[in-house]
C-alpha positions as CSV (number, residue, x, y, z in Angstrom):
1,X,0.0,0.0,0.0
2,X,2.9,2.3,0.6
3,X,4.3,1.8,-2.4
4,X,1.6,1.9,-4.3
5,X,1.0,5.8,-2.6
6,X,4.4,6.6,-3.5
7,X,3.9,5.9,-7.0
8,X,0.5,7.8,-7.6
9,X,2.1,11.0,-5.2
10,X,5.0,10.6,-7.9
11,X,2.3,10.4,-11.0
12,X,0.7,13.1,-9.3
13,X,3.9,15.4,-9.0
14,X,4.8,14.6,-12.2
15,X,0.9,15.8,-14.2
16,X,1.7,19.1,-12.3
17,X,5.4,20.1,-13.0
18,X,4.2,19.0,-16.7
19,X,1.3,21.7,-16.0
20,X,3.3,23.9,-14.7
21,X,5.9,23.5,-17.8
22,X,3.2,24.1,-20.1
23,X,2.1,27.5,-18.3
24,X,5.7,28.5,-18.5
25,X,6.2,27.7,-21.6
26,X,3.1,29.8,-22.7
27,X,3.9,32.8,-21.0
28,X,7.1,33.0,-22.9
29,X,5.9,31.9,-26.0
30,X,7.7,34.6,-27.8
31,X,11.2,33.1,-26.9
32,X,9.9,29.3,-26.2
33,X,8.0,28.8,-29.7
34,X,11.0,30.1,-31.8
35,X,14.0,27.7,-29.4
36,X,11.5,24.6,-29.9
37,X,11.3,25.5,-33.6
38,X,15.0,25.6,-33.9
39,X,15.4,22.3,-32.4
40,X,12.8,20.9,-35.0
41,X,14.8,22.4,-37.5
42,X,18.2,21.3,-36.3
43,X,16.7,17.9,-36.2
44,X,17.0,17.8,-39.9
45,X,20.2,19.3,-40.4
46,X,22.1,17.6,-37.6
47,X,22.2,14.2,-39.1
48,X,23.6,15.0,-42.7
49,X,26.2,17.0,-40.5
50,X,27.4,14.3,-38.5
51,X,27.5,12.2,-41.7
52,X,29.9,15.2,-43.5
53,X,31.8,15.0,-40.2
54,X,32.2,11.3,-39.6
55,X,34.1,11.9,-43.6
56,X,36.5,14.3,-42.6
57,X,34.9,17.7,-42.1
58,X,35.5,20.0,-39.6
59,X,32.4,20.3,-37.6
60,X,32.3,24.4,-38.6
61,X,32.8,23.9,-42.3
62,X,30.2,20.8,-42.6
63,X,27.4,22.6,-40.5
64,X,28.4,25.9,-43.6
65,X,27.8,23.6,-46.2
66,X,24.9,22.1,-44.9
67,X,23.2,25.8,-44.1
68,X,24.1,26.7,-47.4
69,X,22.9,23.9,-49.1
70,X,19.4,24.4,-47.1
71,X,19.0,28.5,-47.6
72,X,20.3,27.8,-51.2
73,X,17.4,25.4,-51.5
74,X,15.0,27.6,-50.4
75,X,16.3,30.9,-51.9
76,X,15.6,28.4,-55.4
77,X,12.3,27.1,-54.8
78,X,10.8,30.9,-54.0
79,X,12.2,32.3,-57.0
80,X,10.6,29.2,-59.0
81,X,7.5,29.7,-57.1
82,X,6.7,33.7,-57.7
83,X,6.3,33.8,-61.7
84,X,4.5,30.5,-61.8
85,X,2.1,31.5,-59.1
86,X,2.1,34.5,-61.0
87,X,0.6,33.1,-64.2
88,X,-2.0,31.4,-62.1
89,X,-3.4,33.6,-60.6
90,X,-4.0,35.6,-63.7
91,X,-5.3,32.6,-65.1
92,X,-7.5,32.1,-62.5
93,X,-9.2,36.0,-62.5
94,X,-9.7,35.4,-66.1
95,X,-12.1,32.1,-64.9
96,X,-13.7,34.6,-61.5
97,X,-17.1,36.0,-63.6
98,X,-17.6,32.5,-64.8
99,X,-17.2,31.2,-61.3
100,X,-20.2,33.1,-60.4
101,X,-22.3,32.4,-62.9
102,X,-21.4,28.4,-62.3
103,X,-22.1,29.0,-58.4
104,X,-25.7,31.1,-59.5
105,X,-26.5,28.0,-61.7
106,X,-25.4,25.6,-58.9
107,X,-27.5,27.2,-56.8
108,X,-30.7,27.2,-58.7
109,X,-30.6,23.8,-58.6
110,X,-30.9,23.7,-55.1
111,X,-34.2,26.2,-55.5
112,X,-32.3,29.1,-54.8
113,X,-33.7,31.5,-57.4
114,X,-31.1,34.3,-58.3
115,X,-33.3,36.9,-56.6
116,X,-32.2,34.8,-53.6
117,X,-29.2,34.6,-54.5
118,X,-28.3,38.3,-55.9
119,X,-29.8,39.1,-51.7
120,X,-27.2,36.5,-50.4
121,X,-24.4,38.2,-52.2
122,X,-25.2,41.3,-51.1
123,X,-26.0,40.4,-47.7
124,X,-21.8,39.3,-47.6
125,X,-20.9,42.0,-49.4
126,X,-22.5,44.2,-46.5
127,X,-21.0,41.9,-43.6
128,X,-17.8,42.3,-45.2
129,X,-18.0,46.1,-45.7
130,X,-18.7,46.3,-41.7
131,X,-15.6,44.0,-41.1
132,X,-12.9,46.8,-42.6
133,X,-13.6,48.8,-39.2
134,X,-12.3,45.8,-37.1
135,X,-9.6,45.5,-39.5
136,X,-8.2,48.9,-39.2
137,X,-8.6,48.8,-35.3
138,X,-6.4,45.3,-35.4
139,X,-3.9,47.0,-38.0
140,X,-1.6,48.1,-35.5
141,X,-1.8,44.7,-33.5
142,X,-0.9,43.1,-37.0
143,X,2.3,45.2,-37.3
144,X,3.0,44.2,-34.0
145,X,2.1,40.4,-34.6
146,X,4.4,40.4,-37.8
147,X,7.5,42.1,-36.0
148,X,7.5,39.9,-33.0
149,X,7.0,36.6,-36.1
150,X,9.9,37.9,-38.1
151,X,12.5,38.5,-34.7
152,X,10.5,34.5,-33.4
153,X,11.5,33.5,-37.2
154,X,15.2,35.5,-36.7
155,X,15.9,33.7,-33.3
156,X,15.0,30.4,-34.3
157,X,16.9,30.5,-37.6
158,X,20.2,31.7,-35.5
159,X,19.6,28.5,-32.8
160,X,19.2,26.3,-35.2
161,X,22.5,26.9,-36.7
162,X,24.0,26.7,-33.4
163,X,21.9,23.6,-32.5
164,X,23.4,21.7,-35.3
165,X,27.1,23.0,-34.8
166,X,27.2,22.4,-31.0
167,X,24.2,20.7,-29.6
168,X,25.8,18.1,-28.2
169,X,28.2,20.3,-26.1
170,X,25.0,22.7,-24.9
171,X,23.1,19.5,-23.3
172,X,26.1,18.1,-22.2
173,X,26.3,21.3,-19.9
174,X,22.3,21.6,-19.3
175,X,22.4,18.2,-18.3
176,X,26.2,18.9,-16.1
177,X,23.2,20.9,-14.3
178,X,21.4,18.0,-12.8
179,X,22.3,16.3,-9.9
180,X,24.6,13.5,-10.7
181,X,22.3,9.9,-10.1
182,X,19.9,12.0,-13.0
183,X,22.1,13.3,-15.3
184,X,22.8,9.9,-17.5
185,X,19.0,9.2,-17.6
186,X,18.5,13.3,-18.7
187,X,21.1,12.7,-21.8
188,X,19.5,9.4,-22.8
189,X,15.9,10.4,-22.5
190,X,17.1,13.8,-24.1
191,X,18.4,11.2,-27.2
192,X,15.3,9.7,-27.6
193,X,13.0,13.1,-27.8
194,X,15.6,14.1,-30.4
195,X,16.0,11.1,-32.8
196,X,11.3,10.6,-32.9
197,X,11.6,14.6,-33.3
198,X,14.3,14.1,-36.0
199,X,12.6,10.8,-37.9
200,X,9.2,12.8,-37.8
201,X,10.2,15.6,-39.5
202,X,12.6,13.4,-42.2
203,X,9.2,11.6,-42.6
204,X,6.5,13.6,-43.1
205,X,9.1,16.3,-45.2
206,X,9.2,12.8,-47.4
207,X,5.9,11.9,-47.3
208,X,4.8,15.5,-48.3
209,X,6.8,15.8,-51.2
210,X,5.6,12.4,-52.3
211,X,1.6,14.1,-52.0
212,X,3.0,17.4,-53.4
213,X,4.1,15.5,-56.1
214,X,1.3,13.5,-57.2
215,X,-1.4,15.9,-56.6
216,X,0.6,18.8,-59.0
217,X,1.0,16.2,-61.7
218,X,-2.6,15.0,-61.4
219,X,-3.6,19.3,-61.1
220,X,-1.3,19.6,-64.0
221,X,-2.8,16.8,-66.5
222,X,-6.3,18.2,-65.5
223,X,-5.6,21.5,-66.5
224,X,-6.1,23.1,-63.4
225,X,-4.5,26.8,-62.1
226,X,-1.9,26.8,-59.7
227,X,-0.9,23.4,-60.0
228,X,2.7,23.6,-58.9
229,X,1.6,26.3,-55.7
230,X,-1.2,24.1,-54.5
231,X,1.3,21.4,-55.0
232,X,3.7,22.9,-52.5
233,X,0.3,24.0,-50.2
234,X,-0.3,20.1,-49.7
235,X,3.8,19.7,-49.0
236,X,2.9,22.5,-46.3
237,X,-0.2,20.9,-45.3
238,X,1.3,17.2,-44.6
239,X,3.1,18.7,-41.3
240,X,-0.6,19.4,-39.9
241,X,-1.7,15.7,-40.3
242,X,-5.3,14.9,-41.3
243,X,-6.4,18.5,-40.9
244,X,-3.4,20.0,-43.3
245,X,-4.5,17.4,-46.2
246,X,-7.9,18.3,-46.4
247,X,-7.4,22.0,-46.2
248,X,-5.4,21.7,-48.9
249,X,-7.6,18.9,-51.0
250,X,-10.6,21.4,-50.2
251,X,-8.5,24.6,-51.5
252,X,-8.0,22.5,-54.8
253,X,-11.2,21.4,-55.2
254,X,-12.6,25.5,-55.1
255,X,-10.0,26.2,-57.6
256,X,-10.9,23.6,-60.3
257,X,-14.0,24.7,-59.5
258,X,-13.7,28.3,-60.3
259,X,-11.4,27.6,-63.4
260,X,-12.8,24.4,-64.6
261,X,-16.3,23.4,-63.5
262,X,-17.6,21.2,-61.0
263,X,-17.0,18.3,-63.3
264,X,-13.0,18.9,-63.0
265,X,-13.7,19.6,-59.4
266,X,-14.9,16.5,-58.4
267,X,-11.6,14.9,-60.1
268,X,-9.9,16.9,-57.9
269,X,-11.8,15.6,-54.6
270,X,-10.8,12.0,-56.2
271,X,-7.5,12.2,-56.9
272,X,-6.9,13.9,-53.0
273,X,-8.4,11.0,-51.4
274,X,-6.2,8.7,-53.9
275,X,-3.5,10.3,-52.7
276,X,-4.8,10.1,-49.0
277,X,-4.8,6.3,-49.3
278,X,-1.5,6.3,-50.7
279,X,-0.1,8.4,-47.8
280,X,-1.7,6.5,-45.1
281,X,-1.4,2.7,-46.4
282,X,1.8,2.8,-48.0
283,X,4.6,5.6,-47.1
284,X,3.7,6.3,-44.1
285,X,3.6,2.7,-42.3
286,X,7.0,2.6,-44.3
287,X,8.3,5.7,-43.7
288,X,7.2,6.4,-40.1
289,X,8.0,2.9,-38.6
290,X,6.2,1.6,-35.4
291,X,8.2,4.2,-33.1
292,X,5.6,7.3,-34.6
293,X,2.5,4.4,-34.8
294,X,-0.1,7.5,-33.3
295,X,-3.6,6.1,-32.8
296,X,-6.0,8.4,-35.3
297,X,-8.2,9.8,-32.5
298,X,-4.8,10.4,-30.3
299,X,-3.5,12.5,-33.5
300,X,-6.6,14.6,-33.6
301,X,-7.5,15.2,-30.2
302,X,-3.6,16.5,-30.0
303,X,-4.0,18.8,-33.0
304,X,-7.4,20.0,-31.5
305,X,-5.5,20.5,-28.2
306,X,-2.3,22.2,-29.4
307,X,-4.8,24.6,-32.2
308,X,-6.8,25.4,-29.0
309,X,-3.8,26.5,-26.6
310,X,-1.5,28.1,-29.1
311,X,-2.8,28.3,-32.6
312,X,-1.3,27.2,-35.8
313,X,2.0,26.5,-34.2
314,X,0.4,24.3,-31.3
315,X,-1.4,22.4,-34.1
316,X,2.1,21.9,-35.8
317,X,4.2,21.0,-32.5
318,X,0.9,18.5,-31.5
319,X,1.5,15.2,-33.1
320,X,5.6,15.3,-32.6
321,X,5.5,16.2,-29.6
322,X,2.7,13.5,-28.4
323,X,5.1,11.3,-30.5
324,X,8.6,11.8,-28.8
325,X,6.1,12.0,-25.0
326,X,5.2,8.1,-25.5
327,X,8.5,7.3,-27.0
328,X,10.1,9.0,-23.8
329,X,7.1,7.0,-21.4
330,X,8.5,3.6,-23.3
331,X,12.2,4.1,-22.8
332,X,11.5,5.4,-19.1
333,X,9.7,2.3,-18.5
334,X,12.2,-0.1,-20.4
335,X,14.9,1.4,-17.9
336,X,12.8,0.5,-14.7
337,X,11.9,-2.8,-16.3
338,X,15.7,-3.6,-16.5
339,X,17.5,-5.0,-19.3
340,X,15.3,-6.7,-22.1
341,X,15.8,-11.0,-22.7
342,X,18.2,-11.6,-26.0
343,X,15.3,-12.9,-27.9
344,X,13.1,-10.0,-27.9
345,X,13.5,-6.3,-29.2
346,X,14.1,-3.4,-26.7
347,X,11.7,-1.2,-26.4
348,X,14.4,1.5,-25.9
349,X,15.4,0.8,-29.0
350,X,12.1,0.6,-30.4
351,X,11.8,4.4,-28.9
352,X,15.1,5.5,-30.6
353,X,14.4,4.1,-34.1
């Protein structure tokens, strides 16, 4: 009985300090957001500098090349991105009257006579006109919102860097913190949270490229506007799982509508879900392995949690984070279970991978 109280004081303890961490976390979200991003980030650029070490390199010159290589990347694929976007959008203004006569026609089959219709219109048009007042008062908020996202954005990017060139000597000295019995289980559980962070990100950058490309090759054989932008929407969209896909397969949809018909349209709705299926039955199971294996429900309720508490970037740090928490709960628990028999698969390794 008195162990049994010791353990549920200790679960107890331990649901508040993670309370407690959360409120913290919050309170500083201007700082805390932008050092979590930069450990996402570092994540991915950590491993292919290690491997350019482990050749030769001096640690300075491979994290360069690596940096380089990434902003070079980037710096590339918005330059390709602005005149094609471009295009598309002009192509898609040309398509706008038609839209509304399509949507009117739509409509009337439903028995909303245009009357009704030309009402409904103006009925937004006067919402909307009654929205610019808001919009002015929140203008100055806006510049403030953008400022503090560009220096979040700044800081981050600068950590990053620094996260990949000497992140293992920083929580060797955050850990040098700790009393001494702790300090060992700190750096290995530390490992863990880094590698699922690390394998998520390498994934579902994989997996999304995979989606981008497919649906921007199917947007591009049906003639649809914007092919190669939406393309790189649904690349955006596969680091928001479940929610980020349909946003994106419902943004494609309106735009085949409005350039194409509903006909068109509904090939778009298709080929998402085809691509859906793809995504969930055959790269991710692959790509992900067991270690990332996140119930459905668990996955949403997170994304729910993490949109509800901090907004688009809680909805982004949900389902890694819930990820790298139960691999942390497994290798915790492997450790107090003791070493595993030789005929059966750690679970701490499980974690890791």
């Amino acid at each position: 009985m008195r162990v049994k109280t010791l353990r549920a004081g200790h679960l107890l303890l331990v649901v508040v300090l993670v309370a407690l961490a959360i409120w913290a976390f919050w309170r500083v979200r201007t700082v805390s957001i932008p050092v979590l991003l930069a450990v996402f980030i570092a994540s991915m650029t950590v491993p292919p500098t290690r491997w350019l070490v482990r050749r030769g390199l001096h640690a300075a010159l491979a994290t360069t090349l690596v940096w380089l290589g990434a902003l070079g990347g980037g710096a590339l694929l918005v330059v390709g991105l602005v005149p094609v976007t471009a295009a598309g959008i002009d192509d898609l203004s040309i398509n706008v009257d038609r839209f509304a006569v399509d949507l009117q026609r739509e409509a009337a089959r439903f028995g909303v006579s245009e009357a009704r219709f030309t009402e409904l219109t103006e009925q937004a048009k006067e919402w909307l006109s009654h929205q610019w007042g808001d919009i002015a008062d929140g203008a100055i908020t806006g510049v403030i919102m953008t400022g503090e996202i560009l220096v979040g954005a700044l800081l981050a990017l600068v950590l990053a860097v620094y996260f990949t060139y000497g992140g293992a000597n920083l929580l060797t000295w955050l850990t040098g913190l700790a009393p001494a019995a702790s300090r060992e289980r700190l750096r290995s559980g530390s490992s863990v949270v880094f590698q699922v962070i690390g394998r998520y990100m390498r994934g579902v950058a994989f997996v999304g490229l995979v989606e981008g490309a497919l649906t921007g090759l199917g947007l591009w054989a049906l003639g649809v506007p914007l092919a190669i932008p939406l393309a790189v929407l649904t690349w955006i969209g596969a680091f928001f799982p479940i929610i980020g896909a349909f946003l994106a397969g419902l943004l494609a949809a309106i735009v085949a509508f409005a350039a194409k018909g509903w006909l068109i349209a509904l090939a778009v709705v298709v080929l998402a879900v085809a691509v859906q299926q793809i995504e969930g039955n055959i790269l991710a199971p692959q790509i992900y392995g067991r270690a990332l294996d996140l119930p459905g429900p668990v996955v949403l309720v997170a994304i729910a949690l993490g949109g509800v508490l901090a907004g688009i970037a809680g909805a982004f740090f949900a389902t890694p984070l819930t990820a790298a928490a139960a691999a942390l709960l497994h290798h915790h628990r492997s450790a107090e279970d003791g070493p595993p028999a030789a005929d059966s698969k750690a679970p701490e390794e499980n974690a890791a991978t």
